[in-house]
C-alpha positions in Angstrom: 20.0 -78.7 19.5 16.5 -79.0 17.8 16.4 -79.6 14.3 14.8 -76.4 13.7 16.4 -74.1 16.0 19.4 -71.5 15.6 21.9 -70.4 17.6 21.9 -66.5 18.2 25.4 -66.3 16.4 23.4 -67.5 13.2 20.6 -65.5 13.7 22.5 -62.4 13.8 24.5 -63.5 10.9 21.4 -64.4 8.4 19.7 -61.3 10.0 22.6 -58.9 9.1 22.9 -60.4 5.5 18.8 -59.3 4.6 19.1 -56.2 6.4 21.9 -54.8 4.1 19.7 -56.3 1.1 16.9 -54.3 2.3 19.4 -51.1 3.2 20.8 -51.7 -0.4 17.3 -51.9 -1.8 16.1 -48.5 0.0 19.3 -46.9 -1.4 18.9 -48.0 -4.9 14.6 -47.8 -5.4 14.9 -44.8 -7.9 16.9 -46.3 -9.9 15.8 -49.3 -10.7 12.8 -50.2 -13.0 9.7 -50.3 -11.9 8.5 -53.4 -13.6 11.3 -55.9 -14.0 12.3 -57.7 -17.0 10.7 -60.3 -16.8 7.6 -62.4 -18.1 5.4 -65.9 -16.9 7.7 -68.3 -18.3 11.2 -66.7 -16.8 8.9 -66.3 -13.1 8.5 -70.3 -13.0 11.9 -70.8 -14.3 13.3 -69.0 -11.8 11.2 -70.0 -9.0 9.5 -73.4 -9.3 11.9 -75.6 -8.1 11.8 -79.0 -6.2 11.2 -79.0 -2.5 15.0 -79.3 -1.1 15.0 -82.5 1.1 18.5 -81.4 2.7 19.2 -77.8 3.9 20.5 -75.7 1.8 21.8 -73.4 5.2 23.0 -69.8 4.4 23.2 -70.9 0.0 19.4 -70.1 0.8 19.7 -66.8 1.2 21.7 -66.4 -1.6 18.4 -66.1 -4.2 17.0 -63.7 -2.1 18.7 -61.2 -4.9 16.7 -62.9 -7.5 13.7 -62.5 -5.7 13.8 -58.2 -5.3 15.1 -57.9 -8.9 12.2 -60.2 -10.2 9.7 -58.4 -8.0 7.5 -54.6 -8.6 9.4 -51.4 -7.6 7.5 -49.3 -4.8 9.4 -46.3 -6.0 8.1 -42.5 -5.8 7.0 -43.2 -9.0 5.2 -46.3 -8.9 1.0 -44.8 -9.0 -0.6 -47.8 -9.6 -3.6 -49.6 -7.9 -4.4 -48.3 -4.6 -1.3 -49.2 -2.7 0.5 -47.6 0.2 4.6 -47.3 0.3 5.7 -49.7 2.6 7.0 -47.5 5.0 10.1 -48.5 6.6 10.1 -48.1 10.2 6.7 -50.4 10.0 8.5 -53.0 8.2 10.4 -53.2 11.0 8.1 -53.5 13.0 6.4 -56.6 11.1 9.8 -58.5 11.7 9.6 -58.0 15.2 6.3 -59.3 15.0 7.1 -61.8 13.5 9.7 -63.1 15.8 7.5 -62.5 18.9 4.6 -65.2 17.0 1.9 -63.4 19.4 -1.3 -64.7 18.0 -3.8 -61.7 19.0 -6.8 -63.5 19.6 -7.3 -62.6 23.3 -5.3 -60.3 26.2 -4.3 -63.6 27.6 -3.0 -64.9 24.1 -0.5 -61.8 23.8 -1.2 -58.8 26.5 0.9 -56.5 25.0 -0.3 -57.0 21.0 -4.0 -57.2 22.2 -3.3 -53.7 24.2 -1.3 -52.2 21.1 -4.0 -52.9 18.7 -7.2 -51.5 20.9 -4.7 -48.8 21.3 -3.6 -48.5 17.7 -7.8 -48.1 17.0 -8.9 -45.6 19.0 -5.6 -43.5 17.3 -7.3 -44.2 14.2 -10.9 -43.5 15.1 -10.0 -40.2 16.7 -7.4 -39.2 13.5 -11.0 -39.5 11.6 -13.4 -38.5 13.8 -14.9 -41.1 15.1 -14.1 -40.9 19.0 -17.0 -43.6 19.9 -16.2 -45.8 18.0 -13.7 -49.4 18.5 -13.2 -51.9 16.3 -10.2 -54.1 14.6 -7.3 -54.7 12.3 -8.0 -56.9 9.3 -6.2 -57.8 6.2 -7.8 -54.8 4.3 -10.7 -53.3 3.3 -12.4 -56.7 1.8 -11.8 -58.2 4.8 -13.4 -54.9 7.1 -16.6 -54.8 4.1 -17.4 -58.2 4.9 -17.5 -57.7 8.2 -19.2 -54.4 8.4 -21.9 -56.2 6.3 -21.8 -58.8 8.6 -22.8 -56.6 11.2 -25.3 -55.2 9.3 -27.4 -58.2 8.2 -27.0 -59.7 12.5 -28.5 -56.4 12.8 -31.4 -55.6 10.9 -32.1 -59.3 10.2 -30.7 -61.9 12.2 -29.5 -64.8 10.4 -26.8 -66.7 12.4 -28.8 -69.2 13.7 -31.6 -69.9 11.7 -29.9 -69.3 8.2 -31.8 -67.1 5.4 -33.9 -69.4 3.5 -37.3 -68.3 4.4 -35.9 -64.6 5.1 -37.9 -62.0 3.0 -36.0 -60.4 -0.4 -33.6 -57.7 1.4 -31.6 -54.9 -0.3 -28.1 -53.1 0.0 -27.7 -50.0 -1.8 -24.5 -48.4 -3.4 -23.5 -46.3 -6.3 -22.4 -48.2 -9.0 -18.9 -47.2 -8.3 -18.8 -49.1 -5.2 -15.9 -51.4 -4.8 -16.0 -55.1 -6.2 -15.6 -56.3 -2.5 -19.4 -55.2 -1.8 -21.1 -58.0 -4.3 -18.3 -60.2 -3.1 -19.4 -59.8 0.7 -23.2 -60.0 -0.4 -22.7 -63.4 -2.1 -20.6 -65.1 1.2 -23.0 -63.8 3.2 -25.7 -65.3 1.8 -27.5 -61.6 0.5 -27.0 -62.0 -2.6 -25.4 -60.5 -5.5 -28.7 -59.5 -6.9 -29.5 -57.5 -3.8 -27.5 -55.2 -4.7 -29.2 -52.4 -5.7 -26.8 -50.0 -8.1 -27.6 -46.3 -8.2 -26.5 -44.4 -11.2 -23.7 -42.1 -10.1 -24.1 -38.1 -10.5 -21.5 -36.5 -13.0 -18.8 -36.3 -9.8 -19.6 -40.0 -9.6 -21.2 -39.5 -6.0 -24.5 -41.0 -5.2 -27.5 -38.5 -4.9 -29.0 -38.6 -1.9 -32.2 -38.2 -3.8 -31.9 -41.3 -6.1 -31.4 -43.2 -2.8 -34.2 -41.9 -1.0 -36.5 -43.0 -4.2 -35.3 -46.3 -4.6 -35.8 -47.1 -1.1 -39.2 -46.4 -1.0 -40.1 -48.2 -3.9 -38.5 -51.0 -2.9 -40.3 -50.8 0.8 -44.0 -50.7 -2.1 -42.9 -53.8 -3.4 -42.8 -55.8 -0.1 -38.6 -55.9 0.5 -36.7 -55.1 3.0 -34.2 -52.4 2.7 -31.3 -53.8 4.9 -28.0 -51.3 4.6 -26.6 -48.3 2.6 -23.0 -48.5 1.3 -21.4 -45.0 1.1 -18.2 -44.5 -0.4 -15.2 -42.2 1.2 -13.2 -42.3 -2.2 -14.5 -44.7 -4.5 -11.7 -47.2 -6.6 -12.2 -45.2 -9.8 -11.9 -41.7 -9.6 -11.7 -40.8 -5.7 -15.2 -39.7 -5.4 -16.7 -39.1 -1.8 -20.5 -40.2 -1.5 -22.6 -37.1 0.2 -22.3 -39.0 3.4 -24.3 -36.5 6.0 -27.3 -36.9 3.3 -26.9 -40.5 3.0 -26.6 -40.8 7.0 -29.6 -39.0 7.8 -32.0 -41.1 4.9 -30.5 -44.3 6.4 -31.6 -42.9 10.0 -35.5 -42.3 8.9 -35.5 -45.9 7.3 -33.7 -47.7 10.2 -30.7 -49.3 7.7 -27.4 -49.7 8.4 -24.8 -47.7 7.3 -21.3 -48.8 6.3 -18.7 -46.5 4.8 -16.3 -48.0 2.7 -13.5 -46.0 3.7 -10.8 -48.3 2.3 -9.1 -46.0 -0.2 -10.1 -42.3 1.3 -11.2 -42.4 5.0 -7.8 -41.8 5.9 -7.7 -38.4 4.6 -9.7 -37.0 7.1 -6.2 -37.1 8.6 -5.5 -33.7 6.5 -8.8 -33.1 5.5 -11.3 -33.5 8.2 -13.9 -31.1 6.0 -13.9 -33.7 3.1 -15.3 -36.4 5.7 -17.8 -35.0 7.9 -20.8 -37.0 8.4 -17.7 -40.1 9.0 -18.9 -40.3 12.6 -22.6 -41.4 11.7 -22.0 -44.1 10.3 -22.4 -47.4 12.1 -19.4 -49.2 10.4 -16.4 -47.6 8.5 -13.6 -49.6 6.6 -10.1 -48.1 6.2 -6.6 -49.3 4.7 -3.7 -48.0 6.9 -1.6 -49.6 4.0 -3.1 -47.4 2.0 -3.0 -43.9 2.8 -0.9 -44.6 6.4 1.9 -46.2 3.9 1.9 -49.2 5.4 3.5 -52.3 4.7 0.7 -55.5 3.4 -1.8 -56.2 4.8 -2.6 -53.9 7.3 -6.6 -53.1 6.7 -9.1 -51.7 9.4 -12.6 -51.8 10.4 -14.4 -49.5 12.9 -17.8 -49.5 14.2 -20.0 -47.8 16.7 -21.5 -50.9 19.1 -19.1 -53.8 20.1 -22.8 -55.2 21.1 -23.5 -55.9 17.6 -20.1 -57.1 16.4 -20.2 -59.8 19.1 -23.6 -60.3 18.0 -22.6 -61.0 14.6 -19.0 -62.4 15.4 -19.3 -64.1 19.0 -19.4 -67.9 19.1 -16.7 -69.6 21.4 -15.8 -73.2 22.3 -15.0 -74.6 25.5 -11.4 -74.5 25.0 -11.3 -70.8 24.1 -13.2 -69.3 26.5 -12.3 -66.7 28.8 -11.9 -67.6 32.4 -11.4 -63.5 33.5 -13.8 -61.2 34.7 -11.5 -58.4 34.7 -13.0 -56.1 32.0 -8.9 -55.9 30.4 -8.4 -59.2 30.7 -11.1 -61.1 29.7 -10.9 -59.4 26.5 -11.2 -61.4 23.0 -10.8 -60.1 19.6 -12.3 -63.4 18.3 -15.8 -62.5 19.9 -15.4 -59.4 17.5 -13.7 -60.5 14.4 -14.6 -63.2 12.1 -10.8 -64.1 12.8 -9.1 -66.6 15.3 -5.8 -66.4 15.1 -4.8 -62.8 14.0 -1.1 -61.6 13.7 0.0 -59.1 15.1 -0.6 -55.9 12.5 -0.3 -53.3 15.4 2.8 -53.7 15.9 4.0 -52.2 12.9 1.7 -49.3 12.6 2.1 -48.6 16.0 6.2 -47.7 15.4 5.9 -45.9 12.3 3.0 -43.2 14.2 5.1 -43.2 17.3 8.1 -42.9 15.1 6.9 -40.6 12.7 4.5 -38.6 14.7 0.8 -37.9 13.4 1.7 -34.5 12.2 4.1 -36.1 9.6 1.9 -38.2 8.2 -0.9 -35.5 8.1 1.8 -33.7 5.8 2.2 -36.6 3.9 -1.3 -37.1 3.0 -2.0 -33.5 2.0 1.4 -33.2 0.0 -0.2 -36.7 -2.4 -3.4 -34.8 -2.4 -1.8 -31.7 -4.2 0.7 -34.0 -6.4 -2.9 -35.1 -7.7 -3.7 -31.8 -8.6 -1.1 -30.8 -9.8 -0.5 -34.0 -12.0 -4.4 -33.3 -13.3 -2.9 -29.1 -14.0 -0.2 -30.6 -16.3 -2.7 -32.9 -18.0 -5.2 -30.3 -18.3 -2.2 -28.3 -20.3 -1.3 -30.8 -22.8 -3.2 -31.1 -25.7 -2.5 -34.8 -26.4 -4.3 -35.7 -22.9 -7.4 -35.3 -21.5 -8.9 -36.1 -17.8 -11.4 -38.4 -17.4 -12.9 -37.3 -14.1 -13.0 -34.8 -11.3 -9.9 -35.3 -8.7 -11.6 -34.9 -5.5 -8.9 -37.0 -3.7 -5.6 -38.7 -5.1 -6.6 -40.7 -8.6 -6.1 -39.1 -12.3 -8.0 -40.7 -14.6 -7.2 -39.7 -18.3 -6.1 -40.7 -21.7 -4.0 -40.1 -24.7 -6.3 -38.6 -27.7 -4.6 -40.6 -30.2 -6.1 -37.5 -32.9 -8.5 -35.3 -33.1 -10.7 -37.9 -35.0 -9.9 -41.0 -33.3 -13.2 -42.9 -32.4 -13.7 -44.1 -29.0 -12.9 -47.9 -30.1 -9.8 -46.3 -31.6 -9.2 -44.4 -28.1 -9.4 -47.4 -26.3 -7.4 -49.9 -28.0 -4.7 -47.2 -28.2 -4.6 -46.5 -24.4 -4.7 -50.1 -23.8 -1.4 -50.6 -25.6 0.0 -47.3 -24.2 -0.6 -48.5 -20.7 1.5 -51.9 -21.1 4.0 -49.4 -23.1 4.6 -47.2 -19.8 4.7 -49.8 -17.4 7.2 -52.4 -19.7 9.5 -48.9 -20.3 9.1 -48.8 -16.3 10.2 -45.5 -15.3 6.8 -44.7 -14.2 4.1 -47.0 -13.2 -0.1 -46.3 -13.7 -2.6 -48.8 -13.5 -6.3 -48.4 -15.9 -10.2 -47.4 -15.1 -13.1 -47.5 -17.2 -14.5 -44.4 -17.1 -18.0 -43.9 -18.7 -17.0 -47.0 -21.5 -13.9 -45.2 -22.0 -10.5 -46.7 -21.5 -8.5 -44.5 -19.1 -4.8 -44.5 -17.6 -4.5 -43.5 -13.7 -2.2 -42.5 -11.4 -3.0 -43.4 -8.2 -1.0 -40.9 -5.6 -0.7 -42.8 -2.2 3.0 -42.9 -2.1 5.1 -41.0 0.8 8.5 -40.8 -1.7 7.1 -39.5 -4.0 8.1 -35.4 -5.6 7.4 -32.8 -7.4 9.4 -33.5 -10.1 8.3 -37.5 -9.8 4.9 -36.0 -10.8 6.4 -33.7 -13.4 8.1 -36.8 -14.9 4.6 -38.2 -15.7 3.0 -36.5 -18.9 6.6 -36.7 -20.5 6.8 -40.3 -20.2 3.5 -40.9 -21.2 3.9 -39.4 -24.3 7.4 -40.9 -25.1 5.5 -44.2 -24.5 2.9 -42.8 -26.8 5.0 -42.3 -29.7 6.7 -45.5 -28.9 2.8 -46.9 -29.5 2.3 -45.3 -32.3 5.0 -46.1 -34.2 4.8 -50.1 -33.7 
C-alpha cells in the first residue's frame, strides 16, 4: 500500500470518530462559552509542538477535543464581526469537496464543480436582481473588491501591459465608511491609496449623491481622471446602504465604473429586494454567501455585468493551460475570469445547503436577523444605561454603556472598551466594537441562522451585569 493511503475500513473509522465530535459539538453549542478559557501563552502551549517524524495513526485524532474547546463558539449568541453561522448541511458539503480534490479552474479540470459554480452564480444573481449578470466564487469580499477594481481600472484605463507609470492622477470615490479592503485593493493595484477620494458620510452614514457629483467635477477642473465609484450595500459599521440608483446614474453621465461592495448586505435583497434597487446597474457587485447565506469560510462572491471585461482584466494563459475545445461548455475557464488558478471547490457546499434548504428558508432566515436587529435596538432604546449609536438600516447595533450622566466622552470610551473585553471573557454573549463618530461603541452584529428571540433578549441583561462587573474592578 502507498505510504500515504488508507484502506476504506480506516477511513470510515477516522471518519465516524470526527463526525460524532462534530454531532456532539452541534448538540452542545449553547452551552458552552463563547470565548474559551484560554489566553496567548496556553494557545502555543497547547499547540506548538515538534513536527512528529513517526505517525502518530488514530492518537492523532485524539487532540482534536482540544482543538473545539480551545476554539470561538458560533452559537445563537455569538454577534460579533460580520460572520455567517456555518451552516451545517454546507459543511458537509465542503468535506465532500474536499475528498473529490476537483481544482475548478476549467470544465475539463472538474465538469461537474465548474457546472455547479456557474450554476451556483446565476442562483445568486437572480436572488438579487441581477439576472445579466455572471461572475465567480472567491474567498470573500476582499478577494471579489479587488477584482471588481480590477476590472474597473482594465476598463476605463488599461494598465496590464504597459504598467501605470506615465498614467495620469486617477480617482476612486467612496464614503468614508467604505470597507478597509477598498484602500487595500487601490494599493496592489497600483492606484493608490491616495486616490482614494473619501466623502463625508450624511447622518445615516450613506453617501450623498450630491457630494459625489461635486467632487467629481472638480476633480475632472483639476486635470484627473475620475476612474470608479464604490457604493456600499451595508457598510462594516452601522449597515448603511449608499443611495445606489443616485450613485448609478452620476457614474453613467461621467463614464466610471461602478462597483458595489455588497459583502455584508447585498444578500438581503434575498428578503428585501426594495432595500437594494438600483443593485442591477452596477457593473460589479461583491457578496459574502458566508455571510448572510450562513455559510461555512470562505465562501465570498463577485458578480459582474461583461465577462468581456473580466477576461480583459483577468485573461492571460500559458501553453500548457490552454483550452483545446471549441464547444462553448467546454472550453470554459474560470482562470480567464478570476485572478485565481487553482480554485477549490466552494459550490459545492452552497449548492447543498440551497437545494437542501430551499431559497424560501433562507429568505425567512434573513428577514427573522433583520427584526432581531430591531428589536435588539427597541430594548436598547428602553434602557436608560444604553444608548444607540446609529440608525439600524440592516443587521448591526451600534451602542454604548453611559457609564453616568456626566461621564465625558474619554471617560465613555475607556469604559466601553473594558466592558467589551468584560462580555466577551464572561462569554455568554459575544459583540465585537465600532467607532462611531470618535465614540467607542459595542455591536451586535446579527447574521446568525440559530439565533432567538430570547438570544436577543439575553443581550442588554448581560451587558449590564458585565457593566457592573467593570465598574466595580
Amino acid at each position: 500500500m502507498p505510504p500515504l493511503d488508507l484502506s476504506p475500513e480506516n477511513f470510515r473509522q477516522l471518519a465516524d470518530h470526527v463526525a460524532d465530535l462534530c454531532t456532539e459539538y452541534l448538540d452542545t453549542l449553547d452551552r458552552r462559552p463563547i470565548f474559551p478559557a484560554t489566553n496567548g501563552t496556553e494557545s502555543q502551549h497547547l499547540f506548538e509542538t515538534d513536527l512528529p517524524q513517526t505517525g502518530l495513526a488514530d492518537r492523532s485524532l485524539t487532540d482534536l477535543g482540544t482543538v473545539l474547546n480551545n476554539s470561538r463558539v458560533q452559537n445563537a449568541r455569538f454577534f460579533g464581526y460580520v460572520l455567517g453561522s456555518a451552516e451545517p448541511v454546507a459543511a458537509l458539503g465542503d468535506l465532500l469537496a474536499s475528498i473529490l480534490g476537483q481544482n475548478v479552474t476549467a470544465w475539463r479540470s472538474g465538469p461537474a464543480a465548474v457546472t455547479i459554480e456557474r450554476t451556483v452564480i446565476h442562483w445568486l444573481a437572480h436572488a438579487i436582481g441581477c439576472n445579466e449578470f455572471t461572475g465567480s466564487l472567491t474567498g470573500g469580499g476582499s478577494s471579489a473588491n479587488l477584482m471588481g477594481l480590477a476590472m474597473a481600472r482594465e476598463a476605463k484605463l488599461p494598465a496590464n501591459d504597459t504598467g501605470l507609470f506615465a498614467a495620469t492622477p486617477v480617482v476612486i470615490y467612496a464614503s468614508h465608511q467604505v470597507h478597509m479592503s477598498i484602500p487595500k485593493a487601490l494599493a496592489l493595484l497600483g492606484l493608490g491609496r491616495d486616490n482614494l477620494r473619501l466623502l463625508p458620510a450624511d447622518a445615516d452614514f450613506r453617501m450623498p449623491p450630491a457630494v459625489l457629483e461635486q467632487a467629481i467635477e472638480s476633480d475632472k477642473a483639476a486635470g484627473k481622471i475620475p476612474l470608479a465609484v464604490v457604493a456600499s450595500a451595508g457598510t462594516v459599521n452601522t449597515g448603511a446602504i449608499d443611495p445606489i440608483p443616485e450613485i448609478s446614474a452620476i457614474a453613467r453621465q461621467h463614464n466610471l465604473w461602478l462597483h458595489v461592495d455588497g459583502a455584508y448586505g447585498a444578500l438581503a435583497a434575498v428578503a428585501q429586494p426594495d432595500r437594494f434597487k438600483g443593485l442591477e446597474f452596477a457593473d460589479s457587485i461583491s457578496l459574502d454567501p458566508h455571510k448572510w447565506l450562513y455559510q461555512p469560510l470562505d465562501c465570498g462572491c463577485l458578480l459582474y455585468r461583461d465577462p468581456f471585461v473580466a477576461r480583459k482584466a483577468f485573461s492571460y494563459t500559458g501553453d500548457y493551460a490552454r483550452t483545446l475545445s471549441d464547444d462553448p461548455i467546454e472550453s470554459f475557464a474560470f482562470f480567464e475570469e478570476s485572478m485565481e488558478l487553482s480554485r477549490r471547490f466552494r459550490a459545492l457546499k452552497l449548492w447543498l445547503s440551497l437545494r437542501y434548504h430551499g431559497l424560501e428558508r433562507f429568505r425567512q432566515a434573513i428577514q427573522l436577523n433583520l427584526d432581531h436587529a430591531q428589536r435588539l435596538a427597541s430594548a436598547i432604546g428602553d434602557c436608560a444605561d444604553l444608548e444607540l449609536l446609529a440608525p439600524v438600516p440592516l443587521s448591526a447595533v451600534c451602542f454604548r454603556h453611559r457609564l453616568h450622566e456626566n461621564a465625558g466622552e474619554d471617560e465613555r470610551n475607556r469604559f466601553n472598551a473594558s466592558l467589551l473585553k468584560r462580555i466577551q471573557l464572561r462569554g455568554k454573549i459575544y459583540v465585537s466594537n465600532a467607532v462611531i463618530g470618535g465614540r467607542f461603541a459595542l455591536r451586535a452584529c446579527i447574521v446568525n441562522h440559530r439565533t432567538t428571540d430570547s438570544d436577543i433578549d439575553s443581550v442588554v441583561p448581560e451587558v449590564l451585569a458585565a457593566a457592573r462587573e467593570s465598574a466595580t474592578r
